[in-house]
LODO-71568 format. One line per field, with one value per residue (C-alpha): residue number from 0; x negated, y negated, z negated; residue in one letter. Coordinates in nm, 4 decimals. Example, Ala and Ser with C-alpha at 12.3 -4.5 7.8 and 13.67 -1.06 7.14 Angstrom:
n = 0, 1
px = -1.2300, -1.3670
py = 0.4500, 0.1060
pz = -0.7800, -0.7140
res = A, S
//
This chain:
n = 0, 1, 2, 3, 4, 5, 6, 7, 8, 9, 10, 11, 12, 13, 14, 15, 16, 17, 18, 19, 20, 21, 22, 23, 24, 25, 26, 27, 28, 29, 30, 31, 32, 33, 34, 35, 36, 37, 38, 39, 40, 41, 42, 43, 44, 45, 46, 47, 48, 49, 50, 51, 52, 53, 54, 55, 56, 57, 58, 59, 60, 61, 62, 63, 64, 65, 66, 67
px = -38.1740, -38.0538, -37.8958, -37.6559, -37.4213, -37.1325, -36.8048, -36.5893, -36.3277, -36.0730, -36.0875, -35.7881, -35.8482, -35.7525, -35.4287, -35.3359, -35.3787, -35.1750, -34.9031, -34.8781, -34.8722, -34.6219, -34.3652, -34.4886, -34.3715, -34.0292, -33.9651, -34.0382, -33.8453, -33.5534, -33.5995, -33.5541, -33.2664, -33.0909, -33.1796, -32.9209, -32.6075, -32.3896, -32.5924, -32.4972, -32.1142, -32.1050, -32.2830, -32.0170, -31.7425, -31.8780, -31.7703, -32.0228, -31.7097, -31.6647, -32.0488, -32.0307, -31.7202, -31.8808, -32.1719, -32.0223, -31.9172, -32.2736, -32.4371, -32.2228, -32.2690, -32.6783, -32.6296, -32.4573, -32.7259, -33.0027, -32.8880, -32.8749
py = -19.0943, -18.7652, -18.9092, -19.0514, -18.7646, -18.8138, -18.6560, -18.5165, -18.7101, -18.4582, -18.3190, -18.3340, -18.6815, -18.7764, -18.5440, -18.6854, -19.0343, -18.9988, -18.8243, -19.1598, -19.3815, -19.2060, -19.1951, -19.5635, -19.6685, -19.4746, -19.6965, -19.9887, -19.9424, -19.8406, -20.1569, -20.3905, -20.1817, -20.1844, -20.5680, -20.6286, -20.7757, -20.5748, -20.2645, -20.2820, -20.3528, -20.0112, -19.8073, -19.9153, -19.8543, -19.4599, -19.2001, -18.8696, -18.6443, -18.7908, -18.7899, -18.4203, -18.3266, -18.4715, -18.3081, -17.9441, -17.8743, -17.9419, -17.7518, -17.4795, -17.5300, -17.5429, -17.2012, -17.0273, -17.1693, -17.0291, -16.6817, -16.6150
pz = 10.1283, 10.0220, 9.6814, 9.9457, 10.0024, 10.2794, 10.2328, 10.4660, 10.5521, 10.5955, 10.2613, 9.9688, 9.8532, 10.2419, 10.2147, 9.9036, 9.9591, 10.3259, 10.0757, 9.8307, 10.0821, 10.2770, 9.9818, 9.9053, 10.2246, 10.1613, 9.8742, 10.0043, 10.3264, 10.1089, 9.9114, 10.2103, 10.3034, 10.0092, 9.9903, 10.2105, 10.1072, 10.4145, 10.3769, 9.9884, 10.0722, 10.3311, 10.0465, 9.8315, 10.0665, 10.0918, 9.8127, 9.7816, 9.8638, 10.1846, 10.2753, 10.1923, 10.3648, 10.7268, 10.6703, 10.5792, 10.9653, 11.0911, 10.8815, 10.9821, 11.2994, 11.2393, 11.0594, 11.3203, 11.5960, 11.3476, 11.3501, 11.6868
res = X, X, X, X, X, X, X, X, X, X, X, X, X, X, X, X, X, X, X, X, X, X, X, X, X, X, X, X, X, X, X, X, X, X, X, X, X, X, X, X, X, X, X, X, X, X, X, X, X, X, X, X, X, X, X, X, X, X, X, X, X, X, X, X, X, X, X, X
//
């Protein structure tokens, strides 16, 4: 019975394997999402200038909260 070793079941191989399937189930939820025919038609509506221009005031707002 000692030729039967039992590993831990916290070790790297755990960590590792919760990290794959983690980003696998990213993907996949972004596939069904972007599967969409009206979530395809908003994204296509949006330009990258005006995603970054709404986001510039919160993060300035973030910054100032984080150095007080």
């Amino acid at each position: 019975m000692e030729a039967i070793q039992r590993h831990d079941a916290q070790g790297p191989d755990t960590d590792t394997m919760m990290l794959f399937g983690g980003v696998a189930m990213l993907v996949f939820g972004a596939g069904l999402l972007l599967s969409n025919r009206t979530v395809r038609q908003y994204l296509g509506q949006v330009s990258p200038g005006d995603l970054i221009g709404s986001a510039v005031p919160d993060v300035q707002k973030y910054m100032k909260l984080r150095a007080m």
